[in-house]
N, C-alpha and C positions, 0 to 999 in steps of 0.2 A: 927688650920691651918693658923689663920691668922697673930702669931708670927714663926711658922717652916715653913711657904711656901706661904710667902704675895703674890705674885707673881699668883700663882694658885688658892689662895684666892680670889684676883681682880677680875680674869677671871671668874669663877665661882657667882662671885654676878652680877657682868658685864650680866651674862646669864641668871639671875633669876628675876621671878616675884613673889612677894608677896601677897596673897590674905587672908583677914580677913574673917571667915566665921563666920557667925549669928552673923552680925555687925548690934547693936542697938541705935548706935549715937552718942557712945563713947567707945574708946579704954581701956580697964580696962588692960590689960596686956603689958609688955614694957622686952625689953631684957638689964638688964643693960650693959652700952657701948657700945653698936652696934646699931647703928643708921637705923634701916628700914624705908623704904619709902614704904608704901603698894599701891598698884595701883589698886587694885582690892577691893571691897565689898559685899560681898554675904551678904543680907539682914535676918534678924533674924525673922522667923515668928512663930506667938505665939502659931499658931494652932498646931506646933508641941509638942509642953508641954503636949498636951491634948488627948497623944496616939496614933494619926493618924499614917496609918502604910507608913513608909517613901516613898516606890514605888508611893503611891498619891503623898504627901508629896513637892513632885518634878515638879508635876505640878501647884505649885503657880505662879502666873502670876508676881508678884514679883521676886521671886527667877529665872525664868526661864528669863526675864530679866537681872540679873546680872550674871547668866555664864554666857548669847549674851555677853554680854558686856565683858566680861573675854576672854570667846572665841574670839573676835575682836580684844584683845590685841594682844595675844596670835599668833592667827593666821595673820592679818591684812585685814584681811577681810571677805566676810560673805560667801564665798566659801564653809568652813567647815559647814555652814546652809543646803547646796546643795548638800547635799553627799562629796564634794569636791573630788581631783581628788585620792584621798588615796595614795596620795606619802607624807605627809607629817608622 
């Protein structure tokens, strides 16, 4: 897309946010030529190695953290915490 229709290309990354999930400190994976900027970090927690069935999983106080934080990108504010108004 981004040699047949740079244009719709732009717009399209223009609109996207990038998030790393079960990010441990360092980025081990890269897209050659294409340059992302991630803005988001969903944290890597070790207790899920060890079986935990993922519905817990989700309440680490870590990771529940870094969707707020994703979500606040995302949204711009903490609305979507609140129920928000579900227009979005």
């Amino acid at each position: 897309m981004e040699r047949s229709h740079p244009d719709m290309h732009n717009h399209i990354l223009s609109k996207s946010l990038f998030a790393v999930n079960r990010y441990s400190g360092e980025l081990n994976t890269s897209i050659p030529g294409i340059e992302i900027v991630f803005e988001s970090m969903l944290s890597y927690i070790s207790a899920w190695k060890n079986g935990i069935r993922q519905a817990s999983a989700m309440y680490s106080p870590l990771y529940q953290r870094d969707v707020q934080q994703l979500c606040r990108k995302l949204y711009g504010s903490s609305e979507v915490f609140r129920g928000g108004s579900g227009q979005r």
